[in-house]
N, C-alpha and C positions, 0 to 999 in steps of 0.2 A: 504493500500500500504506500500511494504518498503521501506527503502534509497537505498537501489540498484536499481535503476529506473535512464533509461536514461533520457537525455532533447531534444527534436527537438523544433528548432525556427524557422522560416519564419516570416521576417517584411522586411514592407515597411514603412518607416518613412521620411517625408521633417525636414531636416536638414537644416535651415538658406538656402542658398543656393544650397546642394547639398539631392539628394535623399538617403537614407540607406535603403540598399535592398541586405537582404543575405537571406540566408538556409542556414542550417549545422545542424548536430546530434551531438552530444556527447555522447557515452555511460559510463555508471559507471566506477569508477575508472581508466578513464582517464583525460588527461588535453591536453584541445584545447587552442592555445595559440593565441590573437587577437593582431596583429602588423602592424604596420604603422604606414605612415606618419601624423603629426596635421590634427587635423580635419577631419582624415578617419569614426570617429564613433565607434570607442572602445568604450570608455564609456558609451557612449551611451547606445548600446545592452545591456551590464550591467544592467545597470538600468532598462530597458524596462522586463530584464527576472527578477529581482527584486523586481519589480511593484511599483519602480517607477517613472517611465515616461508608460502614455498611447500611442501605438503606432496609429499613422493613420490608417493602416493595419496589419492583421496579426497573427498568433497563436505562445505563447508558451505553449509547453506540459510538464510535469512530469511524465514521465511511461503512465499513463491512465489519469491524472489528467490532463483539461484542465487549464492553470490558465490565458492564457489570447487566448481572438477572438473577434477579428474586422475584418468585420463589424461584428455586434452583440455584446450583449450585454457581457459577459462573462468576468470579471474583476477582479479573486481572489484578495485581497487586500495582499497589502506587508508582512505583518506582518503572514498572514497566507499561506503564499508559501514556509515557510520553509527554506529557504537564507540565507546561510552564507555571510557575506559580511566583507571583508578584506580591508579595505583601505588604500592608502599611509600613511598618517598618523592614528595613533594605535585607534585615539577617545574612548580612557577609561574613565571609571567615575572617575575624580580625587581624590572625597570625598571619593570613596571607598578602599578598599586594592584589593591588587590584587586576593585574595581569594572571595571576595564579586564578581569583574568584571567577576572572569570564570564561579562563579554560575549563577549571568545575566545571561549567558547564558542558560546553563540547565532550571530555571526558563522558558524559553522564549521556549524549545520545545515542548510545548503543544503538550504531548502525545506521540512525535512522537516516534520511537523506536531509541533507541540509538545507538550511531555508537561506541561510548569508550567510558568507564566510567572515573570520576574525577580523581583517583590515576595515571590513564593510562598518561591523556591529561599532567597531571603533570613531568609524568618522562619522556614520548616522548616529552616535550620542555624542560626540566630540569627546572622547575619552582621550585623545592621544597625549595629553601631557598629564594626565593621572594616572598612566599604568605603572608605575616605579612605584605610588602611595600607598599607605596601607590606610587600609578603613576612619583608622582613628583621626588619620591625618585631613579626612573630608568633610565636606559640608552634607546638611541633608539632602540636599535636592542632586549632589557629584553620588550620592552613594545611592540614592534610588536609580540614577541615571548607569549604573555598574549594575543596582541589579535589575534591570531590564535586558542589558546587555548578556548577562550572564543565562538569565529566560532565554531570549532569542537564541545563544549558543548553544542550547540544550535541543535546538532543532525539534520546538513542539507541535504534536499533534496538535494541540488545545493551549489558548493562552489564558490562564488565569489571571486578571488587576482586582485583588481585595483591596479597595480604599487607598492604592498606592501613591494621592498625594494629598491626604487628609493630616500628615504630619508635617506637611512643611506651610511657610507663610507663604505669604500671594505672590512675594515678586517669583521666588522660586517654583512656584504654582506654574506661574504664567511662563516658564522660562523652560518645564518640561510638556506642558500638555501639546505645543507641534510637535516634540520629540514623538508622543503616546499619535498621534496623529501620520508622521510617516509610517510608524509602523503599520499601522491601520491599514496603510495606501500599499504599503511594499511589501506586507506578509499575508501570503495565501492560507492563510489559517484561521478559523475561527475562534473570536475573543470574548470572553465575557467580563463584562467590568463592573465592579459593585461601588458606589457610588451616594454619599450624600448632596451632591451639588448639583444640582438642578442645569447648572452654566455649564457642568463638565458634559455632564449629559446630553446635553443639548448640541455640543461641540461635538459628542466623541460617536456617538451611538448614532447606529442603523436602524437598530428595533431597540424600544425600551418595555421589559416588563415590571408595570406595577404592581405588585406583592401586599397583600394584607393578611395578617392572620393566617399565613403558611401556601395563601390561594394567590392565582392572578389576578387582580382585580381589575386591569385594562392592560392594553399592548400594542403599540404601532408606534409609526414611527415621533420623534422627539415633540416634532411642534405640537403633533396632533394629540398626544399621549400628556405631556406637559402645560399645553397651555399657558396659563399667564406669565409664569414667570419668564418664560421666552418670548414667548409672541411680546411682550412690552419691555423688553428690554434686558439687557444684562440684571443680575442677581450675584451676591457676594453672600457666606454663609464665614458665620463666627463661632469658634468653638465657646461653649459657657456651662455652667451648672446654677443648677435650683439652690439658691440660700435661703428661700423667705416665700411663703404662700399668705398671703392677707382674705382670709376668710369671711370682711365683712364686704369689701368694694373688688374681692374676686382675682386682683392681681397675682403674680408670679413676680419674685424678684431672683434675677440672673444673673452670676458673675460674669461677664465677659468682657473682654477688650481691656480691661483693666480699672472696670468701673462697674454701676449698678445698674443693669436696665430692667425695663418692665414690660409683661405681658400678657393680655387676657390667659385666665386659666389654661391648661389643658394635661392633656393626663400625662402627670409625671408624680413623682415623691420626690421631697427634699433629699438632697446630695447628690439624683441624678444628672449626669453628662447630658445636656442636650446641643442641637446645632439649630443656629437662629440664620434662617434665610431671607434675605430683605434684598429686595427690588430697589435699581440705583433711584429708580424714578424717584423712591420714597426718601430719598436724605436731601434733605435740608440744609444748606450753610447760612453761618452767620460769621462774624468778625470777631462780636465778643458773646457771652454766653448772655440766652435772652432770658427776658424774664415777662411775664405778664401772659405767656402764650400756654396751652390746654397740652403739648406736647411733653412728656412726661421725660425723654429718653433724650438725651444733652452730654455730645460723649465730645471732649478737647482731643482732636486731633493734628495730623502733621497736613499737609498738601505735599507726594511723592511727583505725579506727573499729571498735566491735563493735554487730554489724546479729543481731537475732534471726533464728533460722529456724523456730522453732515454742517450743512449751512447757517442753520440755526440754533446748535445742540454740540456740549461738550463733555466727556465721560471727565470727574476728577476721580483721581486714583489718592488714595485717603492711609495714614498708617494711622492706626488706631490700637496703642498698646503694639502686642505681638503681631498683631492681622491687620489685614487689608479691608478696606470698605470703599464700596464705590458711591459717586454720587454723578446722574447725572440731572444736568442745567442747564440752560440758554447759556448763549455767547456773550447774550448782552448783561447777562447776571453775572456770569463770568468776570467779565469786563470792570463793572460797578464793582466788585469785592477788589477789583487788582489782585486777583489770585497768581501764585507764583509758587513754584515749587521752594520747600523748606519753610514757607507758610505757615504755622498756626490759627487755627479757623475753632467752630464747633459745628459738628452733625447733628441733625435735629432730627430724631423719626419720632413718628407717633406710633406709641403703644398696640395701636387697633392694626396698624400694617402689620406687624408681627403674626397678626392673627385671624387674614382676611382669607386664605388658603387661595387664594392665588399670586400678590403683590410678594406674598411673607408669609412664613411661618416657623412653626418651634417643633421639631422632633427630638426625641428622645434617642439619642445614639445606641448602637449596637453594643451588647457586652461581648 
C-alpha cells in the first residue's frame, strides 16, 4: 500500500459517562478538523485511530488495511499503523539534537514509502540552523516546528495534530500555522487536527466535525459548519480559569491575560481551564481606561502590529499579558487614536460577547 490511502472510522466507545459514537472518512490530503466542547471525545478518537486506546466497538481502516475490528479480534498495534502523532507539547528526546529527533523519525518508518525526504522536511520548516541544538536550547514554536518535522519523517499513513499550537503565544501561532498549511498542500495523507480555535479551523480544515456528548453534532465544511465566528471576521481565543461564580447577577469571573474578566454563566466549576473566544469585531480601544460605560471587561494592553484588511478596516494585533488579542477598527479610528506599535491602549469587550455563541464564547478545555 501507499501513503495516499484514505482513513474510514466507525466506533463506538463508553466514555466515563457519555457514549463516543461517530463515522466519518477522510480522504488523503485532506484535514478533518474535530471541535468541541470538554469532554466531547476528540482525543479520544485520536488515540483509538493511533492504537492507543482499544475501542469497545468498531473499525479503523487505512486504504485496504484493517488496523482495528471489534468485535473481533483485529488489533494492529500502534507502533505498526504508521501515525504520525503531533502533540501539544513537542515530546523530543532532550538528550538528542534536533538532527538525531527528525531521524527518530525516519528510523521509525519501517519501510514505509516516503512522503519527503530529510533536506525537504528541513527547509519546509526552516530547520537548517537548528539541527546542531538540543531541545533545551529552543523556543516553543523551533520545537513544535522539529516535531512536525520528525511526524512527517516517520512517513505516515495518518497524520495526527492534538492541539499542536494551543501552547505557544500568537506571534508564534501565527508564524507556524503556513508551516501546518504547506503541509496540508504537499502531503498526500490524511490529517486530523483537534482544535480549540475557531480561526485555526477555519484556516486549516477541509471538513470540520462538530462533536457533543461523544456524537456528531454537525459536519461540512468550515464556513458552513462554523459560522459566525468566520463568516464576521477573525477570532483570537485566551487561555483562562474560573476564580469566582456571582450567584446573584449570574457572572463568571476569569483569570486571563493577566487580569479579571467577566462572563454570563455557563457550565463550568471553579478552578476549571476554560478558552475565551472573542471576535476582533468585538474589542474596543480606548487611550486611557474609560469609565462611565456598561462594559465590564477593560484589559491595559500593548499595540504589537496594525495589518490592513481593506479600505476602510484595520486588524490591531494586541499583546495582552502572555496572549494575543485582536481588534478590528476603521482607518479613520485608527487614525484618531495615533495608534502605533509599542502603544499602550485599553481593550474594551462587553461581557454578553463572550456569550452570544456566535461573536464569542467560553468553553471548558479538555483534560
Amino acid at each position: 500500500m501507499t501513503n495516499a490511502a484514505g482513513l474510514s472510522v466507525d466506533l463506538n466507545h463508553q466514555l466515563g459517562a457519555i457514549t463516543l459514537h461517530v463515522a466519518f472518512d477522510v480522504p488523503p490530503g485532506t484535514v478533518t478538523a474535530l471541535f468541541g466542547q470538554s469532554g466531547a471525545g476528540k482525543t479520544s478518537i485520536l488515540k483509538v485511530i493511533a492504537g492507543l486506546t482499544t475501542p469497545d466497538e468498531g473499525r479503523v481502516v487505512s486504504g485496504e488495511d484493517v488496523w482495528t475490528e471489534r468485535p473481533g479480534d483485529r488489533l494492529v498495534p500502534a507502533h505498526a499503523r504508521g501515525v504520525g502523532y503531533v502533540f501539544q507539547d513537542a515530546r523530543l528526546f532532550p538528550h538528542r539534537s534536533v538532527t538525531a529527533n527528525l531521524r527518530y523519525g525516519d528510523r521509525n518508518a519501517k519501510g514505509r514509502q516516503p512522503l519527503v525526504r530529510f533536506d525537504d522536511v528541513v527547509a519546509l520548516l526552516g530547520l537548517g540552523d537548528l539541527l546542531k541544538r538540543r531541545p533545551a536550547g529552543l523556543s516553543g514554536g523551533e520545537r513544535q516546528r522539529v516535531a512536525l518535522g520528525r511526524a512527517l519523517l516517520s512517513h505516515p499513513r495518518v497524520l495526527l495534530m492534538d492541539e499542536p499550537l494551543a501552547a505557544l503565544d500568537g506571534a508564534r501561532k501565527a508564524a507556524i500555522l503556513p508551516l501546518i498549511e504547506r503541509i496540508r498542500d504537499s502531503v498526500a495523507v490524511p490529517i486530523l487536527y483537534v482544535s480549540h480555535d475557531p480561526q485555526e479551523v477555519a484556516r486549516l480544515a477541509t471538513n470540520v466535525l462538530v462533536l457533543e456528548d461523544g456524537k456528531v453534532l454537525n459536519e461540512g465544511p468550515p464556513l458552513a459548519v462554523l459560522g459566525g465566528p468566520v463568516a464576521d471576521g477573525p477570532v483570537t481565543t485566551l487561555p483562562g480559569k474560573v476564580v469566582g461564580k456571582n450567584t446573584v447577577d449570574g457572572l463568571f469571573e476569569i483569570s486571563a491575560a493577566g487580569t479579571r474578566l467577566y462572563a454570563p454563566a455557563f457550565q463550568a466549576a471553579l478552578g476549571d481551564e476554560v478558552t475565551l473566544t472573542i471576535a476582533a469585531r468585538d474589542v474596543m480601544l480606548a487611550l486611557t481606561r474609560p469609565s462611565g460605560l456598561s462594559a465590564l471587561n477593560q484589559l491595559e494592553v500593548t499595540v504589537k502590529d496594525i495589518t490592513p484588511v481593506d479600505a476602510a478596516r484595520v486588524d490591531v494585533v494586541l499583546s495582552a499579558g502572555n496572549a494575543i488579542l485582536l481588534s478590528r477598527i476603521t482607518r479613520r479610528s485608527a487614525d484618531q487614536l495615533i495608534l502605533r506599535p509599542g502603544q499602550t491602549v485599553f481593550a474594551v469587550i462587553k461581557s454578553v460577547a463572550l456569550a452570544d455563541g456566535k461573536s464569542g464564547h467560553v468553553q471548558v478545555m479538555d483534560v
